[in-house]
VOMI-273867 format. One line per field, with one value per residue (C-alpha): x, y, z; residue in one letter. Coordinates in steps of 0.05 Angstrom, whole numbers, always signed. Example, Ala and Ser with C-alpha at 12.3 -4.5 7.8 and 13.67 -1.06 7.14 Angstrom:
BEGIN
east: c(+246,+273)
north: c(-90,-21)
up: c(+156,+143)
res: c(A,S)
END
This chain:
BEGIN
east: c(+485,+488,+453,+441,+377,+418,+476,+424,+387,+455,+433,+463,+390,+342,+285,+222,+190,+117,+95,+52,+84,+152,+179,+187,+211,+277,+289,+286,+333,+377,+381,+399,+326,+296,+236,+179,+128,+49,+34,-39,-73,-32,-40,+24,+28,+26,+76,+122,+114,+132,+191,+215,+222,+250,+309,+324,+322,+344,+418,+422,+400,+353,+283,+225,+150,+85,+33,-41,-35,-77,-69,-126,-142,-173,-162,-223,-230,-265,-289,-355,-394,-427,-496,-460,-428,-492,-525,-482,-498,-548,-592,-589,-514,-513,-582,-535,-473,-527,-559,-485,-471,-537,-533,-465,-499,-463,-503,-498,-529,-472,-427,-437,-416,-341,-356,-301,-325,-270,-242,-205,-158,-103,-139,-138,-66,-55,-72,-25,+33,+32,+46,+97,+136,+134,+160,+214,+239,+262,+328,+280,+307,+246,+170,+123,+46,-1,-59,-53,+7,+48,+25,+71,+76,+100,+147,+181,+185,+215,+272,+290,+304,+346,+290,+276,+196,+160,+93,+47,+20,-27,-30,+17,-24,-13,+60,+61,+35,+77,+137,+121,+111,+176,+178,+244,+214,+155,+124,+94,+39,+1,-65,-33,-22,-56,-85,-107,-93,-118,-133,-63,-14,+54,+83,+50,+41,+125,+152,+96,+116,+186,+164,+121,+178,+234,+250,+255,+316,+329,+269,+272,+214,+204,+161,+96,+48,+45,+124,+131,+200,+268,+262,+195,+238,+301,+245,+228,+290,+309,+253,+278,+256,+300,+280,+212,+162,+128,+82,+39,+96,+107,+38,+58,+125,+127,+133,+80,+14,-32,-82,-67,-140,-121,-52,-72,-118,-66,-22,-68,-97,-85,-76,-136,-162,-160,-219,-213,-271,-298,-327,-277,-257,-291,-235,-212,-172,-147,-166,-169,-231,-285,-361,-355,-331,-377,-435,-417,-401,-476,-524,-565,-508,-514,-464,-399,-405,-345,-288,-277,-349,-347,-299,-353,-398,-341,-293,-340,-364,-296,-268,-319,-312,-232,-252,-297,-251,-189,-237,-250,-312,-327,-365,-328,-268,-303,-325,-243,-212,-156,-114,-62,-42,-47,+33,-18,-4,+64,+59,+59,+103,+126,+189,+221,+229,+303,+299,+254,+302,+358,+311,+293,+369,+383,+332,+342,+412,+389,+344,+413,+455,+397,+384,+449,+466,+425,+469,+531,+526)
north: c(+149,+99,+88,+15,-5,+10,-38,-87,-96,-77,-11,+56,+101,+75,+94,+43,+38,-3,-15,-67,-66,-108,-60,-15,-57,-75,-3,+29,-27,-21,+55,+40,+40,-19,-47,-75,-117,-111,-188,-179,-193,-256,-321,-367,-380,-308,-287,-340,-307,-247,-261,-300,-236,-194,-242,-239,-160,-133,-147,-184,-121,-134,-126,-148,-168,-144,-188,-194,-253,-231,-252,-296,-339,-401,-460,-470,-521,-505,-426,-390,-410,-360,-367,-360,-295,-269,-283,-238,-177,-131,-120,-46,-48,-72,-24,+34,+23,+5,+76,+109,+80,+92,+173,+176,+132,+63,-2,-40,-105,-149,-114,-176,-219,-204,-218,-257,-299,-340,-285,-307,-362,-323,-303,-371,-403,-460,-404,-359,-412,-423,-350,-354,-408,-380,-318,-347,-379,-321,-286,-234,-191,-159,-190,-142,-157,-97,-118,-125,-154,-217,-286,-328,-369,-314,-294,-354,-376,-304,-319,-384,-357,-296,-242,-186,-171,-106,-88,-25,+19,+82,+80,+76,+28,-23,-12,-36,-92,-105,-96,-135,-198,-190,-147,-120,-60,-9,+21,+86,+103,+173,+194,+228,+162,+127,+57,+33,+95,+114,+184,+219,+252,+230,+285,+268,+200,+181,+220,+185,+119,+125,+143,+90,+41,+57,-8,-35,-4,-63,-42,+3,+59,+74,+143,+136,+169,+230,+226,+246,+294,+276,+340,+308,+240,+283,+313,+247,+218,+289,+260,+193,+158,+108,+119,+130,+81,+103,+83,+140,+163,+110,+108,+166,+136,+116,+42,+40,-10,+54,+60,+125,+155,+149,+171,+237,+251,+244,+288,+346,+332,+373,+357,+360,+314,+258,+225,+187,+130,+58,+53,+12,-42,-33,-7,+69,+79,+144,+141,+197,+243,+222,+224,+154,+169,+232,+182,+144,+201,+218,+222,+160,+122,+52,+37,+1,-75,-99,-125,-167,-158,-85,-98,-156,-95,-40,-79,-99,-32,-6,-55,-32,+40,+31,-7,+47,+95,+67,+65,+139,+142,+210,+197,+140,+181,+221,+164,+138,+132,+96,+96,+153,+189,+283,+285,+274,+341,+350,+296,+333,+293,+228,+204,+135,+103,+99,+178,+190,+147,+204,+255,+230,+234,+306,+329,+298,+323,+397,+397,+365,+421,+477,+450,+444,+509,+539,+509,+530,+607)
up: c(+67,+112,+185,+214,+176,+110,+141,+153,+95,+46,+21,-1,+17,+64,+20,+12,-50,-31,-109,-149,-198,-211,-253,-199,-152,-190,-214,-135,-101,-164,-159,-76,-53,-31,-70,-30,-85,-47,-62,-32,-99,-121,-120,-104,-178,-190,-143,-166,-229,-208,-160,-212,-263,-194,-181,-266,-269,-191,-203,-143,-104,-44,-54,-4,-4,+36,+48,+85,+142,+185,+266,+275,+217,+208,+163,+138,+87,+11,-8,-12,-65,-112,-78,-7,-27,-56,+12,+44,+4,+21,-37,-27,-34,-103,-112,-101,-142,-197,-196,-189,-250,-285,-267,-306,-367,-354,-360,-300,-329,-325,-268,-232,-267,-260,-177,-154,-93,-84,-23,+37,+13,+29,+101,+126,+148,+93,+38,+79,+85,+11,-5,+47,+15,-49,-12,+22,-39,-67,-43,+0,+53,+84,+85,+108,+143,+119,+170,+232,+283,+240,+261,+302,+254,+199,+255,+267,+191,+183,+245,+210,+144,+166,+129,+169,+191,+183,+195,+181,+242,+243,+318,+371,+410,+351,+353,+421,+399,+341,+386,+430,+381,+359,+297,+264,+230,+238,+185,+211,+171,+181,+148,+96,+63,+5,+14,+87,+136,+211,+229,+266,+215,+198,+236,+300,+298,+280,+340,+382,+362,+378,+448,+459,+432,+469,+501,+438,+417,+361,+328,+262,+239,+168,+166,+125,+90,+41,+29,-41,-38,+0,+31,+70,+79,+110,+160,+186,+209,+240,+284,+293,+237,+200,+130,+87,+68,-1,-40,-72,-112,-159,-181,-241,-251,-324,-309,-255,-266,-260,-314,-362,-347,-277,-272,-319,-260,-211,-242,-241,-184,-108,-47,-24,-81,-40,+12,+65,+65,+84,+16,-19,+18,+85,+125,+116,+48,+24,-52,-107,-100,-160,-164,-141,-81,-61,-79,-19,+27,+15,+66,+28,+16,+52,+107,+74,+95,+136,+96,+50,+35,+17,-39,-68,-72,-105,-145,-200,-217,-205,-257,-311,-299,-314,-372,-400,-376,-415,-481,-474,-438,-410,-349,-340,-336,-280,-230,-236,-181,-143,-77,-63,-10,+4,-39,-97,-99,-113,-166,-225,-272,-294,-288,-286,-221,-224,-234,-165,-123,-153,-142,-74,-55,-83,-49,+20,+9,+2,+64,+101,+82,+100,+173,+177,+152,+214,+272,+234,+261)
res: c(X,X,X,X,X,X,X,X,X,X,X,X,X,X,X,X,X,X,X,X,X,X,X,X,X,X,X,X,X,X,X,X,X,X,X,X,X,X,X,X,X,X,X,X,X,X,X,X,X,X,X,X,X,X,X,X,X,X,X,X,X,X,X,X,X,X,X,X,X,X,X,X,X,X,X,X,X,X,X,X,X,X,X,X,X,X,X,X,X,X,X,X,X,X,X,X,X,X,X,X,X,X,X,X,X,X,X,X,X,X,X,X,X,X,X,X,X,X,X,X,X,X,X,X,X,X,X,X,X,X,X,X,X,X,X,X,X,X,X,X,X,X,X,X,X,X,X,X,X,X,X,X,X,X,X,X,X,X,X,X,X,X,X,X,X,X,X,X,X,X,X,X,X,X,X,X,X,X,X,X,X,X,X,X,X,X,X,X,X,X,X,X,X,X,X,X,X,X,X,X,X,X,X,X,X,X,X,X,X,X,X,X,X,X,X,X,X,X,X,X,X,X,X,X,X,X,X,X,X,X,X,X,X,X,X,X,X,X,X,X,X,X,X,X,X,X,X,X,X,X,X,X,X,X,X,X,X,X,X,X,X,X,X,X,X,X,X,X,X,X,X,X,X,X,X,X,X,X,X,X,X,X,X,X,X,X,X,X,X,X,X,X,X,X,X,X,X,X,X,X,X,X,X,X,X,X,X,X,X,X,X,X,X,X,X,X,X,X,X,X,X,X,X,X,X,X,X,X,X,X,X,X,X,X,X,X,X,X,X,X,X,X,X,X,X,X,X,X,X,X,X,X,X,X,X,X,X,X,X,X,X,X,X,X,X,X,X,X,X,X,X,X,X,X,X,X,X)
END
């Protein structure tokens, strides 16, 4: 298949695989996908690391990278110390992820100490720049901003290197403003999706967007959120869309980072499995339906602190109950969760990566052939 994004970017199916995991990455854009690795949690040495492996295994095949720069940061020399970090958390915060975890029989005595204050380096522009050069020293075609319209800065460095820019929207008054900064790519993203998500569904919110873009005709939209099947992907561009954007469905691919205890739970988990809450991060994510998660829908429950903060308070406990979890422990097991998007659902088996993109294409071939089996009488 072939439409101008695929001529763009040198692609055979205009299908986006967002993954953390590298693996992934080289097995979509070698299969004629296009691998996008979410960088958010590295460190330039990191991502180095990982780029480096990419280029090695991708067969020269394009690949891209999504990042966090958000608009309006500022340089700020040094971090937060410990004691500066610990200032900004409410005491009843930490109160109630101790009792969660003491009503499923987990010691919280030392889910502290594996806080990790050193937040924000990334958020400010010299952290930022770094993880763009290391970015841009790769053979990337597409670098993606998950938060928020790209900084002029990211924009420019983008123009001068001949990489195409994309950037997530859930709302079409934030694809105005990504259009109108100068972005090459929308990534539509509907509620249905896993991660960071607004509130309108994929199959209102992609036909809106096109409307609202119209005088951008150079501007490409990849449909997000709860595309597991090509038969969902075909639906999209008979909208408008250019291609999918998907990231849910490579979390019980066989080479994906998921943890086992996590992955089991997404393959027998439905639809409406998932929740749409605050409590993670302290912006809306879509995450796997758990214990953990009804304990903060709760009418108790503290208000989630605005982010980065809210992950200070999650992340620790979160990263002992996967421990526990992966060593077997029952009500550990229960209180797992992670992000995914409503096609939860209709993952019900894993597969390897290489084998959705194929998948992805049969499918979307099939839906073709039916809609266009109904204008042939």
């Amino acid at each position: 298949m072939k439409n101008a994004l695929c001529e763009k970017l040198d692609i055979e199916f205009p299908l986006f695989a967002f993954s953390h995991c590298r693996d992934v990455i080289a097995e979509v854009s070698k299969a004629g996908g296009f691998g996008v690795l979410g960088a958010a949690g590295h460190s330039p040495r990191s991502l180095e690391v990982e780029l480096a492996w990419i280029d090695e295994h991708v067969d020269g095949k394009p690949y891209g990278v999504d990042l966090i720069v958000p608009t309006s940061i500022a340089d700020k020399a040094g971090r937060l110390t410990p004691e500066e970090v610990e200032a900004r958390i409410p005491p009843e915060h930490k109160a109630y992820v101790e009792s969660i975890l003491a009503q499923h029989g987990i010691d919280s005595s030392d889910v502290w100490e594996s806080m990790r204050p050193g937040f924000g380096d990334n958020m400010r522009e010299r952290g930022a720049t770094a993880m763009l050069d290391v970015a841009f020293a790769h053979p990337i075609k597409l670098i993606v901003n998950a938060l928020g319209v790209p900084p002029g800065f990211m924009l420019e460095r983008a123009k001068q290197e001949g990489v195409m820019v994309g950037a997530l929207t859930g709302a079409r008054e934030h694809a105005i403003k990504h259009a109108e900064a100068g972005v090459d790519i929308l990534i539509v993203s509907g509620t249905e999706a896993g991660g960071h998500c607004g509130e309108v569904s994929t199959l209102v919110l992609v036909p809106e967007v096109l409307e609202a873009i119209k005088a951008y005709p150079h501007i490409s939209v990849l449909a997000a959120g709860g595309i597991v099947t090509g038969r969902q992907m075909a639906a999209c561009m008979a909208m408008g869309a250019d291609g999918a954007w998907t990231g849910s469905v490579w979390l019980t691919t066989s080479e994906a980072e998921t943890l086992p205890s996590v992955k089991e739970k997404m393959l027998s988990a439905s639809s409406r499995q998932t929740v749409r809450s605050k409590s993670r991060t302290g912006k809306y994510t879509r995450q796997l339906r758990s214990p953990w998660t009804d304990a903060w829908q709760a009418p108790e429950a503290p208000q989630p602190l605005p982010m980065p903060l809210q992950s200070l308070v999650s992340e620790p406990a979160l990263r002992k109950i996967d421990k526990l979890a992966e060593a077997g422990d029952p009500q550990a097991r229960q209180l797992a969760t992670y992000w995914v998007g409503q096609g939860v659902g209709l993952m019900n088996a894993t597969t390897g990566a290489r084998t959705v993109v194929y998948e992805f294409m049969e499918d979307f071939l099939a839906a073709a052939e039916r809609l266009s089996a109904t204008l042939d009488g």
